[in-house]
Backbone as JSON, one array per atom type, in Angstrom:
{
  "sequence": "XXXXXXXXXXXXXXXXXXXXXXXXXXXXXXXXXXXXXXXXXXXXXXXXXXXXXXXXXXXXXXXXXXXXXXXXXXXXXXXXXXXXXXXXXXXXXXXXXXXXXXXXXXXXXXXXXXXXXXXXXXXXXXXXXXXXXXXXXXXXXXXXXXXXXXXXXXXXXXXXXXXXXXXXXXXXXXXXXXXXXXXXXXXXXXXXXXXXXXXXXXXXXXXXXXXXXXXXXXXXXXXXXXXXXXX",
  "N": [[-39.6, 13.88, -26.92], [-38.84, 15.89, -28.94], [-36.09, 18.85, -28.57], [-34.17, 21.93, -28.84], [-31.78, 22.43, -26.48], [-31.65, 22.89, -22.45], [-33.58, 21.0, -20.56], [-36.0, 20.06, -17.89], [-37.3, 16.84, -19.07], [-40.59, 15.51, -19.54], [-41.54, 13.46, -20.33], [-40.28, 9.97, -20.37], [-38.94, 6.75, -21.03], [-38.64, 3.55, -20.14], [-36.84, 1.23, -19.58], [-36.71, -2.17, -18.61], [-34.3, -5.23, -18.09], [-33.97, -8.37, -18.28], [-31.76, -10.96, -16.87], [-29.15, -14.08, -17.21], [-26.18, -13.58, -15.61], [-22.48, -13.78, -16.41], [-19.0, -13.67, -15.5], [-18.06, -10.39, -15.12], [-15.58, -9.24, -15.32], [-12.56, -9.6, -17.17], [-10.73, -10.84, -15.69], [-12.46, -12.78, -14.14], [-13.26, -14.79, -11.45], [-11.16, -13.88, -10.32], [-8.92, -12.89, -7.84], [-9.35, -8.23, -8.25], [-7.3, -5.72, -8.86], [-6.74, -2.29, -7.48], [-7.02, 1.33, -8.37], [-6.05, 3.41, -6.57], [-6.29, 7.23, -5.99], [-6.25, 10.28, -4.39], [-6.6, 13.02, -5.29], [-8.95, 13.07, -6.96], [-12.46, 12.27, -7.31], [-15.74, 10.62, -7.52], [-18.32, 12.15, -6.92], [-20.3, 14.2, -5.18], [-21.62, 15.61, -1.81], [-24.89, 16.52, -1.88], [-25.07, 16.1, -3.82], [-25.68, 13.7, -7.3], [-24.55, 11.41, -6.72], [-25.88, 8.88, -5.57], [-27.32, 7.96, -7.32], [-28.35, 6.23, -10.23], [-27.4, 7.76, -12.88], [-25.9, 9.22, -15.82], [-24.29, 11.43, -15.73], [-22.68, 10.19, -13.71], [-20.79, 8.98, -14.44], [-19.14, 9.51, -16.8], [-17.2, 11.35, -15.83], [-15.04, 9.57, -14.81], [-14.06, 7.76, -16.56], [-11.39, 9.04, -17.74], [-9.52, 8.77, -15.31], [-10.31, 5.77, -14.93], [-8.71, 5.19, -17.15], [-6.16, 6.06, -16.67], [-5.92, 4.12, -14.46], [-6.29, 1.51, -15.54], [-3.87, 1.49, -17.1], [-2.22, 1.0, -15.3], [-2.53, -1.58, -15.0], [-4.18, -2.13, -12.72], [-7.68, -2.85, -12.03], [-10.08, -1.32, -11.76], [-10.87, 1.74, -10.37], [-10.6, 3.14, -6.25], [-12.72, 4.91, -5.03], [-12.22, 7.5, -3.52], [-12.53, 10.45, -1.08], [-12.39, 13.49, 0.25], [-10.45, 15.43, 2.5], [-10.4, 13.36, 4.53], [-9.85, 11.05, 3.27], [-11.66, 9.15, 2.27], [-12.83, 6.24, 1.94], [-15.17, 5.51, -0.64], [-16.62, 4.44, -2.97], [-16.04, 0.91, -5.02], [-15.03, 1.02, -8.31], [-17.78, 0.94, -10.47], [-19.11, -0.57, -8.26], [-20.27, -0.88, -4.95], [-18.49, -1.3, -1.72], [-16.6, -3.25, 0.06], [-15.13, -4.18, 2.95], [-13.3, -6.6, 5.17], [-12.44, -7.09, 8.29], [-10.51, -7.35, 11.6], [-10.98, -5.22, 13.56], [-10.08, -2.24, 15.28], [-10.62, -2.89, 18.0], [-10.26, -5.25, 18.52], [-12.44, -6.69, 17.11], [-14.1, -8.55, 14.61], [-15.22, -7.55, 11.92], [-17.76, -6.09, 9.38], [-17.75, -4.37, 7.25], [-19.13, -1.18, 5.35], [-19.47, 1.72, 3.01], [-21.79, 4.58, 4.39], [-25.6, 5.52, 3.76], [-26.02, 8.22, 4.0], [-25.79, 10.77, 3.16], [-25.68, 10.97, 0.46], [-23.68, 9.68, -1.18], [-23.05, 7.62, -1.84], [-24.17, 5.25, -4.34], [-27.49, 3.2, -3.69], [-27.1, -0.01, -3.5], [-28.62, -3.09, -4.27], [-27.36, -5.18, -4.04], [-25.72, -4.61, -2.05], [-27.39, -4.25, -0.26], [-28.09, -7.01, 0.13], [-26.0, -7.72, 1.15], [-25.52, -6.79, 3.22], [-28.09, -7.49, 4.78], [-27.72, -10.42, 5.22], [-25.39, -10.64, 6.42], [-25.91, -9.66, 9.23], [-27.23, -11.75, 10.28], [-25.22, -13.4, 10.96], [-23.41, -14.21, 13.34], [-21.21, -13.76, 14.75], [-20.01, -11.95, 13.92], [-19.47, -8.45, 12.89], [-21.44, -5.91, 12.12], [-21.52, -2.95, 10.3], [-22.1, 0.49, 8.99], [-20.35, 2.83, 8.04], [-18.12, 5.59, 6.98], [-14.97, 4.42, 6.1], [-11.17, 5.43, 6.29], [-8.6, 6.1, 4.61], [-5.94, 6.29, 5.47], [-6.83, 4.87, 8.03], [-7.36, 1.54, 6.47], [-4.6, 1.72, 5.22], [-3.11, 1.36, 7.45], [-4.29, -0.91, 8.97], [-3.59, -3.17, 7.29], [-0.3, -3.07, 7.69], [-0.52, -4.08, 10.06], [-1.72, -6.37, 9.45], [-4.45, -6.96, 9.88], [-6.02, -7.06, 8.07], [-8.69, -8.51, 6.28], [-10.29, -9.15, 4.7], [-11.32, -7.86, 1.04], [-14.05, -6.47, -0.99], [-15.68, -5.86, -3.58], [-19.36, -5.07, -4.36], [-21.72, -5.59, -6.7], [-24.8, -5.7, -8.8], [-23.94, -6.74, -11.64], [-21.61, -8.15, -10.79], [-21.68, -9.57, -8.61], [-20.44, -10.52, -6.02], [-16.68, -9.02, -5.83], [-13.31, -10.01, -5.6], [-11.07, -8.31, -3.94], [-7.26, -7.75, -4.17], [-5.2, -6.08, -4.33], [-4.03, -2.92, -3.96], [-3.1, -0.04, -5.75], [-1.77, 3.01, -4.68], [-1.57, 6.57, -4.82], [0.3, 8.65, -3.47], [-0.9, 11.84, -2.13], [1.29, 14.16, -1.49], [3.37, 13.43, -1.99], [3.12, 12.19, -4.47], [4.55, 9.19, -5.01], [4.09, 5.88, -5.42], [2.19, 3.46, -3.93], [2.18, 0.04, -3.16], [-0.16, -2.28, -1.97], [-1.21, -5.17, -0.41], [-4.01, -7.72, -0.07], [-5.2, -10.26, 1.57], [-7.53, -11.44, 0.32], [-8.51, -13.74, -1.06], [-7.63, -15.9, 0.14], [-7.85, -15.84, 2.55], [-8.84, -17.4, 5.15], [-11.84, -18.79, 7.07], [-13.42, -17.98, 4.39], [-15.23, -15.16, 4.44], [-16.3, -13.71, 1.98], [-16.8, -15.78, -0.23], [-18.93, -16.78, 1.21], [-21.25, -15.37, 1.67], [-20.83, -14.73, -1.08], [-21.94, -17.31, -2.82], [-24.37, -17.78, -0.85], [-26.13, -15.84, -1.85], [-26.46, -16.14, -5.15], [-27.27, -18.79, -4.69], [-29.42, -17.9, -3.54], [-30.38, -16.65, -6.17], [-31.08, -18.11, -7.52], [-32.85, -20.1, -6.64], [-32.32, -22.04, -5.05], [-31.8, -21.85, -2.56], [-34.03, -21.29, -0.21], [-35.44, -18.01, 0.05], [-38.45, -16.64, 0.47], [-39.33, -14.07, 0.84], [-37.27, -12.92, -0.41], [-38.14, -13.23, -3.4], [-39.65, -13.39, -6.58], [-42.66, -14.97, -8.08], [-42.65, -15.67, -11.51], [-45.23, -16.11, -13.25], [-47.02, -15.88, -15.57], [-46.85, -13.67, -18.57], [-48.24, -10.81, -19.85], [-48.56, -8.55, -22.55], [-49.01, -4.82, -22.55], [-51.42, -3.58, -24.47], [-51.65, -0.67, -24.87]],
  "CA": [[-39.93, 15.29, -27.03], [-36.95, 16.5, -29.51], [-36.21, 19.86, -28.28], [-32.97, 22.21, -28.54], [-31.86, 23.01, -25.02], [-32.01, 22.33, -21.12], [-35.12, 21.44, -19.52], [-36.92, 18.87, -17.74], [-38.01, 15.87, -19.72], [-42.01, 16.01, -19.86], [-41.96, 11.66, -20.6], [-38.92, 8.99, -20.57], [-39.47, 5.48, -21.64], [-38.5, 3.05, -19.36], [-36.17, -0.53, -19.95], [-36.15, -3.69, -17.56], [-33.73, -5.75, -19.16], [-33.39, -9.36, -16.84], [-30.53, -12.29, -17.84], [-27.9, -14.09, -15.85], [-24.9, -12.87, -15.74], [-21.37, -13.94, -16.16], [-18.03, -12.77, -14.79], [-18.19, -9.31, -15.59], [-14.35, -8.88, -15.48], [-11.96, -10.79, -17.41], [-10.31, -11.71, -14.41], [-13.42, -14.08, -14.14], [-13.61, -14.63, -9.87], [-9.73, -13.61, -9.65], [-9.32, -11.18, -7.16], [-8.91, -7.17, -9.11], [-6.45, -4.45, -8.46], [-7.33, -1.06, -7.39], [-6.15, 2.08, -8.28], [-6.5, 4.85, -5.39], [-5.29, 9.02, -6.15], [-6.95, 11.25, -3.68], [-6.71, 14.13, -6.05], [-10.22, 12.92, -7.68], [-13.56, 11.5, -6.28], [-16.32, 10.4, -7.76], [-19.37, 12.16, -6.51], [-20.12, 15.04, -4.01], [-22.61, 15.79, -0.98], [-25.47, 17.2, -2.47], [-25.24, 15.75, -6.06], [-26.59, 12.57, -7.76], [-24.26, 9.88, -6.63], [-26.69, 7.93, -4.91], [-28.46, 7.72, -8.61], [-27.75, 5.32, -11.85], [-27.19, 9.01, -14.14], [-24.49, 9.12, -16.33], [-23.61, 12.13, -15.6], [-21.84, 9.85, -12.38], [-20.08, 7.94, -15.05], [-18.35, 9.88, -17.97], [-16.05, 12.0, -15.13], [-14.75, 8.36, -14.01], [-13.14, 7.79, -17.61], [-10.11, 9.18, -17.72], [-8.91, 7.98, -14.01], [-10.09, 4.47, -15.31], [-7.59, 4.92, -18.14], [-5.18, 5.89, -15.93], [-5.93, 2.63, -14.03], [-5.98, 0.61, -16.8], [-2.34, 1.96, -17.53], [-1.14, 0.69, -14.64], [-2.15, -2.84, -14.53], [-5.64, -2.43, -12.12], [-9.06, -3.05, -13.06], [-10.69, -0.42, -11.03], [-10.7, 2.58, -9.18], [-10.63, 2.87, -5.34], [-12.67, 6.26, -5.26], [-11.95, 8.32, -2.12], [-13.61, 11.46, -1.25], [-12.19, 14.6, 1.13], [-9.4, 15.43, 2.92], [-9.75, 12.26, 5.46], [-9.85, 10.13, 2.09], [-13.15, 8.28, 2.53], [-13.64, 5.33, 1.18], [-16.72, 5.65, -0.89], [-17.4, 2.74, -3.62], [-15.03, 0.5, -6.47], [-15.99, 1.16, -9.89], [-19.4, 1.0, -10.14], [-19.29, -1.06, -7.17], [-20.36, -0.7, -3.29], [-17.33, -1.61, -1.64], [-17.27, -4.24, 1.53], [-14.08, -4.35, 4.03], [-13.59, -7.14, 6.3], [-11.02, -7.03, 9.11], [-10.26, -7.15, 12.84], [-11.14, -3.67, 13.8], [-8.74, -1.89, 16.4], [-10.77, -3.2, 19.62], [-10.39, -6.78, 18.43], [-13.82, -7.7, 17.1], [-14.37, -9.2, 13.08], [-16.17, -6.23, 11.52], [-17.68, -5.77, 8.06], [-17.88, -2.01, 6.98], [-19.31, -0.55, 4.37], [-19.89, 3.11, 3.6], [-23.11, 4.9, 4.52], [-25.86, 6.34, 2.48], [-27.05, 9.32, 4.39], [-25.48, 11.7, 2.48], [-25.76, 10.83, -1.02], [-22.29, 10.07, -2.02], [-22.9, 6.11, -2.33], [-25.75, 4.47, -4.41], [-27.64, 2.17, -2.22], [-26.97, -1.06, -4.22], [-29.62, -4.03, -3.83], [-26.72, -6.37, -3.51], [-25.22, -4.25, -1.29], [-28.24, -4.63, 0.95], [-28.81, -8.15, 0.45], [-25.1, -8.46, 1.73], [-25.98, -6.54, 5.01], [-28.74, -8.75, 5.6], [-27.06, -11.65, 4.96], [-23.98, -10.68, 7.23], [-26.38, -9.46, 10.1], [-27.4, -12.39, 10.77], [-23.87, -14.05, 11.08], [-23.41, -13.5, 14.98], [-19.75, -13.45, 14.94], [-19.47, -10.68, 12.86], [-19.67, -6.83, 14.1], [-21.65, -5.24, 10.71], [-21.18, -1.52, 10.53], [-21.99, 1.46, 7.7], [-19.66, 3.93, 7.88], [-16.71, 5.5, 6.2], [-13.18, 4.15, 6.55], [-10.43, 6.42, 6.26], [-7.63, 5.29, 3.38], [-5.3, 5.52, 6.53], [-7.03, 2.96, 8.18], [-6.89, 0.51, 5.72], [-2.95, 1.09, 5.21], [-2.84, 0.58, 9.13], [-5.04, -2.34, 8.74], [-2.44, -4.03, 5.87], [0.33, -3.04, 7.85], [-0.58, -4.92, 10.84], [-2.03, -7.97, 9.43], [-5.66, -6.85, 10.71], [-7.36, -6.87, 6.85], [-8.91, -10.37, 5.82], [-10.75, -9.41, 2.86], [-11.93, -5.98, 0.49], [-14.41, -6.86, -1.83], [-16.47, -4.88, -4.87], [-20.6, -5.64, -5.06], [-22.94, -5.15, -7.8], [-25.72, -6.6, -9.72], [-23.34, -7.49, -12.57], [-20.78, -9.38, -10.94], [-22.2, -10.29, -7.31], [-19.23, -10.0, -6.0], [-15.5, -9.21, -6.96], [-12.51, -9.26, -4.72], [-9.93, -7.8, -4.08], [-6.3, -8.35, -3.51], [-4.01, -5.11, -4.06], [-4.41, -1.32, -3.81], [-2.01, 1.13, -5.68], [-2.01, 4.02, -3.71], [-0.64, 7.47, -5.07], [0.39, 9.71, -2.25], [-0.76, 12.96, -2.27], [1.95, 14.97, -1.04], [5.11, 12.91, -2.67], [3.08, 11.73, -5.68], [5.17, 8.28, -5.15], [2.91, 5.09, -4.73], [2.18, 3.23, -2.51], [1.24, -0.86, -3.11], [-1.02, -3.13, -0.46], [-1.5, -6.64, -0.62], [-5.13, -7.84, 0.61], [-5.17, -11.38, 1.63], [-8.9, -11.47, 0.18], [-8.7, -15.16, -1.93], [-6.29, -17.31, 0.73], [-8.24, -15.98, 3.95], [-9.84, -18.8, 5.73], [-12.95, -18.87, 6.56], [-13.37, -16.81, 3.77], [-16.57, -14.68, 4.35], [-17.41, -12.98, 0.88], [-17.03, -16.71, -0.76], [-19.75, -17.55, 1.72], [-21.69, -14.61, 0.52], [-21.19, -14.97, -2.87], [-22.98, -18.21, -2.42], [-25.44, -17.54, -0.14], [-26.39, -14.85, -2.56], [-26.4, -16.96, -5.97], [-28.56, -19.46, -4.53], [-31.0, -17.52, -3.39], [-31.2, -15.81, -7.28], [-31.09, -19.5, -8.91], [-34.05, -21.06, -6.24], [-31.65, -23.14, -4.29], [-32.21, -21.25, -1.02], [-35.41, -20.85, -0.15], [-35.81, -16.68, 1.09], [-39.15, -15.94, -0.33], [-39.33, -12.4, 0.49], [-36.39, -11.78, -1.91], [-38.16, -13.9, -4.73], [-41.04, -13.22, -6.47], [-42.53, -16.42, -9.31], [-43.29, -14.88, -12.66], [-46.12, -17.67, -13.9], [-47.58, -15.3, -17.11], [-46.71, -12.58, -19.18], [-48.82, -10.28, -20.66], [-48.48, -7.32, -23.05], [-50.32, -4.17, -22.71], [-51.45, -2.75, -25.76], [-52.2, 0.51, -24.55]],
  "C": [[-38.73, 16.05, -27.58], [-37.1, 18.27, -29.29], [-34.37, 20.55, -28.66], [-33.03, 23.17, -27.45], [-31.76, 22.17, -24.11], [-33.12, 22.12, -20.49], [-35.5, 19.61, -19.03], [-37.99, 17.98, -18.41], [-39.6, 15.62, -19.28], [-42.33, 14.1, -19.82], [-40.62, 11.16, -20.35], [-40.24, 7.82, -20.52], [-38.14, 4.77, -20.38], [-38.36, 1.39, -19.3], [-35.75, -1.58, -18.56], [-35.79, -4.51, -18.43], [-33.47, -7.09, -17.95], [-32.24, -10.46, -17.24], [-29.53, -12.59, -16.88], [-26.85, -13.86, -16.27], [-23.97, -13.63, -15.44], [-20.72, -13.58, -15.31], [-18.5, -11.37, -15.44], [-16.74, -8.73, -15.63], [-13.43, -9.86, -16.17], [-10.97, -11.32, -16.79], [-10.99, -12.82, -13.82], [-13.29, -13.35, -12.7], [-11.77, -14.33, -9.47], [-10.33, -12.45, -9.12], [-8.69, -9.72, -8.51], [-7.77, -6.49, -8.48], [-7.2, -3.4, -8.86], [-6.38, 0.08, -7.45], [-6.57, 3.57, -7.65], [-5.78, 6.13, -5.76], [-6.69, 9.66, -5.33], [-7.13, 12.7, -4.31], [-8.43, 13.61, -7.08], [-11.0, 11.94, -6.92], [-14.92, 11.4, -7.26], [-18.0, 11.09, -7.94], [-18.96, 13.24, -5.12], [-21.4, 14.99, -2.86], [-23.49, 16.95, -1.75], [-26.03, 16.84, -3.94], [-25.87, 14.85, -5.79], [-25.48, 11.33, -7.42], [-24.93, 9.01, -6.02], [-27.72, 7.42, -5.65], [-27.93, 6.6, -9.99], [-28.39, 6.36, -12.77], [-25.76, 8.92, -14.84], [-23.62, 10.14, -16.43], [-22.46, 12.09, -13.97], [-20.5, 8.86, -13.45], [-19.29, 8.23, -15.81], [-17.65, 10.91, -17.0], [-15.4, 10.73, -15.16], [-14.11, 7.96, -15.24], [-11.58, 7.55, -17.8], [-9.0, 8.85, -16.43], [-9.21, 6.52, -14.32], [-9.37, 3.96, -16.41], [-6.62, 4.62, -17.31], [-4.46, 4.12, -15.45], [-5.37, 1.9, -14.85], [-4.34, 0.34, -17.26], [-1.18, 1.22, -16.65], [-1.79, -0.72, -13.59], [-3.66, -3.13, -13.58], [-6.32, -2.25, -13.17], [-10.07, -2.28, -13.16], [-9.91, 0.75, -10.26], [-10.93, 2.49, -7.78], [-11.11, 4.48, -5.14], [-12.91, 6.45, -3.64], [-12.48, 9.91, -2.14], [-12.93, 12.52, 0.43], [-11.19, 14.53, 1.83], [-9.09, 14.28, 3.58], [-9.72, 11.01, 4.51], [-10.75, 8.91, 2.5], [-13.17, 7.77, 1.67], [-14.97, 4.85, 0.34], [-17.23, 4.01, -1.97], [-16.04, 2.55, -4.96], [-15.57, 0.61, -7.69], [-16.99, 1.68, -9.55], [-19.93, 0.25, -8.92], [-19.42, -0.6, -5.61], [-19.2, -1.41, -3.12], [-17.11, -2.01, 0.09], [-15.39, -4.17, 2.01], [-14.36, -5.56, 5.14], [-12.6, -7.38, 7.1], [-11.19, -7.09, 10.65], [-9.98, -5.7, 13.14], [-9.97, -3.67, 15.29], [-9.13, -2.4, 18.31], [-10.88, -4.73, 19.06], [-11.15, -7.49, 17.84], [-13.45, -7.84, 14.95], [-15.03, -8.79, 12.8], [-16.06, -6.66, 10.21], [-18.37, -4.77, 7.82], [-17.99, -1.97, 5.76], [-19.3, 0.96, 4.2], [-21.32, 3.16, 3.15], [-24.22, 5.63, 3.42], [-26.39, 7.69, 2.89], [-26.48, 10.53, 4.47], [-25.23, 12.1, 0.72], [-24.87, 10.47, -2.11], [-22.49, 8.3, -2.65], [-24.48, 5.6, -2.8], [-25.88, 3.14, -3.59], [-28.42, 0.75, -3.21], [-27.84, -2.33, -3.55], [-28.75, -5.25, -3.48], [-26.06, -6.19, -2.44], [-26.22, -4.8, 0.39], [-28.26, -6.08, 1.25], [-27.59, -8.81, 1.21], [-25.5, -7.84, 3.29], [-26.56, -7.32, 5.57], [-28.13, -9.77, 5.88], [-25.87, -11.62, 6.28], [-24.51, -10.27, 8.53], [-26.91, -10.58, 10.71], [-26.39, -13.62, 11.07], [-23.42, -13.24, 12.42], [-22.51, -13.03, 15.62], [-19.49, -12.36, 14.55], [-19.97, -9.12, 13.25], [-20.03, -6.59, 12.44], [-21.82, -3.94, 11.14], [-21.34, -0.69, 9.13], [-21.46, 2.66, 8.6], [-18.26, 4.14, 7.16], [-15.18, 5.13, 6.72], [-12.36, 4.8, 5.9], [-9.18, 5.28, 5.31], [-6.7, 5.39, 4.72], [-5.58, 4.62, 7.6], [-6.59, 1.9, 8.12], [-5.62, 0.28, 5.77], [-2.65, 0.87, 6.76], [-3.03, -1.01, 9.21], [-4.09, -3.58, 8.4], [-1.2, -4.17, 7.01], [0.65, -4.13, 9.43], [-1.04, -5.88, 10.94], [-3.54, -7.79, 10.41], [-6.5, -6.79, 9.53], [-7.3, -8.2, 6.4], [-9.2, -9.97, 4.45], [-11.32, -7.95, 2.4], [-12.31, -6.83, -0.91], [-15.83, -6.11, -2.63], [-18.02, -5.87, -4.48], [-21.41, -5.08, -6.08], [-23.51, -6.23, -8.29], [-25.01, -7.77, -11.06], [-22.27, -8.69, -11.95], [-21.01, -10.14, -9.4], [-21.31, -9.79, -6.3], [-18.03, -9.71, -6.45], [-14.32, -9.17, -5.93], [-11.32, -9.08, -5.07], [-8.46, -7.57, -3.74], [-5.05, -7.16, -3.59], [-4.53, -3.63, -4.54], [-3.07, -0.75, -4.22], [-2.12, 2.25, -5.3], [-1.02, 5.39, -4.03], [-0.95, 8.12, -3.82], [0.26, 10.85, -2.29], [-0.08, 14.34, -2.19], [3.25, 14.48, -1.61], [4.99, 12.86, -4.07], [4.08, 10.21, -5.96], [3.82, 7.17, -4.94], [3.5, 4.09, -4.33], [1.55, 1.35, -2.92], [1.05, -1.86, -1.75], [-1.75, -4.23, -1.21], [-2.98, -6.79, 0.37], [-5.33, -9.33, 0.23], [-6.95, -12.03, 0.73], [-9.0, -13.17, -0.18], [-8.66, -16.29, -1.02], [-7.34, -16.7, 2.05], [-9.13, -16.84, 4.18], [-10.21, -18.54, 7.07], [-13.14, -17.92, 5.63], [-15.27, -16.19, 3.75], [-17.01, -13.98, 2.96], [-17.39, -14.47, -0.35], [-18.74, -17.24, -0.08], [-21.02, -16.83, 1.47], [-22.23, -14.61, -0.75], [-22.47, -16.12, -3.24], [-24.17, -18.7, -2.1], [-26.67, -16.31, -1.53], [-27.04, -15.35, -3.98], [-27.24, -18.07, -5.96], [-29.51, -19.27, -4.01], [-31.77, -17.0, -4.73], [-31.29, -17.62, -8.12], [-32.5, -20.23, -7.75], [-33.4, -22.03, -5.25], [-31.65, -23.64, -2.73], [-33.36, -20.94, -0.7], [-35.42, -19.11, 0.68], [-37.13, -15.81, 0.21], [-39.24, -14.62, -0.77], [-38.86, -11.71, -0.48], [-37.14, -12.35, -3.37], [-39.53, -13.8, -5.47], [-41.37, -13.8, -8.07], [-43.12, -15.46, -10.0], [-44.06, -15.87, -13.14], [-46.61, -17.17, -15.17], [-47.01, -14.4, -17.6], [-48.27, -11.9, -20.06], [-48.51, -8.56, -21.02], [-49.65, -6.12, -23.23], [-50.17, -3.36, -24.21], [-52.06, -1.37, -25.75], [-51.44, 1.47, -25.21]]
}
């Protein structure tokens, strides 16, 4: 409908595109580096981050130059004064650590405010990790001082990126500008070397359920024909 102006589109056309996917980083399965500044965020309460629009994507640019500049692969986007962890890249963004009462938690952040899209791999890792009995699963936000608590006391196992494109991705160091010095700040994240490593087991679990290997029908559904409509 070529128009000049603002207005609500009247039609859109509509692409399912399916194919397996590579690495999606040329780090291949190396862990990435992240680059955290609390002076920018991704997405607000109220808006469309909880959408695949691109008007979530062309702000995110010029902080992934930045990045780029200095050696990470990604952003670590944070969000409000208590610097909320919201998602990596385009990625949902998984934490796994010995929380402060002792137990082996994996935290994500929540969606019931709109700031994080609610990623299908993201889910399929919840499931997946809910039924792992050891493990305390949890959605909510973690605070960027946290984490550097976390690091500092040898209480973070693993921090690892999901999406459709690369399954998972992890992650092994956080540069961290400080908002008040402007000096940064880097954090090592054992993610690769921790043993048992839970987002290898994941990854896995995950991979052979999209190749047939695993049997979980629910997630799988057999394509036996095609047909085109000529309507």
């Amino acid at each position: 409908m070529p128009t000049l102006g603002l207005s609500v589109a009247k039609q859109a056309l509509l692409f399912v595109l399916t194919g397996p996917v590579g690495q999606y980083y040329s780090t291949g399965f190396k862990p990435i580096s992240l680059y955290a500044d609390p002076a920018c965020c991704r997405a607000f309460p109220g808006g469309v981050g909880q959408y695949k629009m691109g008007c979530n994507y062309a702000p995110t640019l010029l902080l992934s130059n930045i990045a780029a500049s200095k050696n990470c692969q990604q952003v670590l986007w944070l969000f409000g004064e208590k610097q909320w962890i919201t998602e990596v890249g385009s990625m949902n963004i998984f934490i796994y650590w010995e929380n402060e009462q002792g137990d082996n938690e994996l935290i994500t952040a929540p969606l019931y405010d709109g700031l994080i899209l609610p990623g299908i791999t993201r889910e399929s890792v919840l499931h997946l990790a809910r039924q792992m009995h050891d493990i305390k699963v949890t959605e909510r936000y973690v605070q960027m001082g946290e984490v550097r608590r976390a690091i500092k006391e040898g209480r973070m196992y693993e921090m690892f990126g999901t999406g459709t494109a690369c399954v998972v991705s992890p992650v092994e160091r956080i540069l961290y500008k400080d908002p008040s010095t402007g000096d940064f700040e880097e954090m090592v994240i054992p993610t690769i070397t921790h043993k048992p490593n839970l987002m290898q087991k994941l990854y896995q679990t995950v991979v052979d359920i999209q190749y047939g290997k695993m049997k979980m029908p629910e997630w799988i559904t057999e394509v036996t024909s095609l047909s085109r409509s000529t309507s």
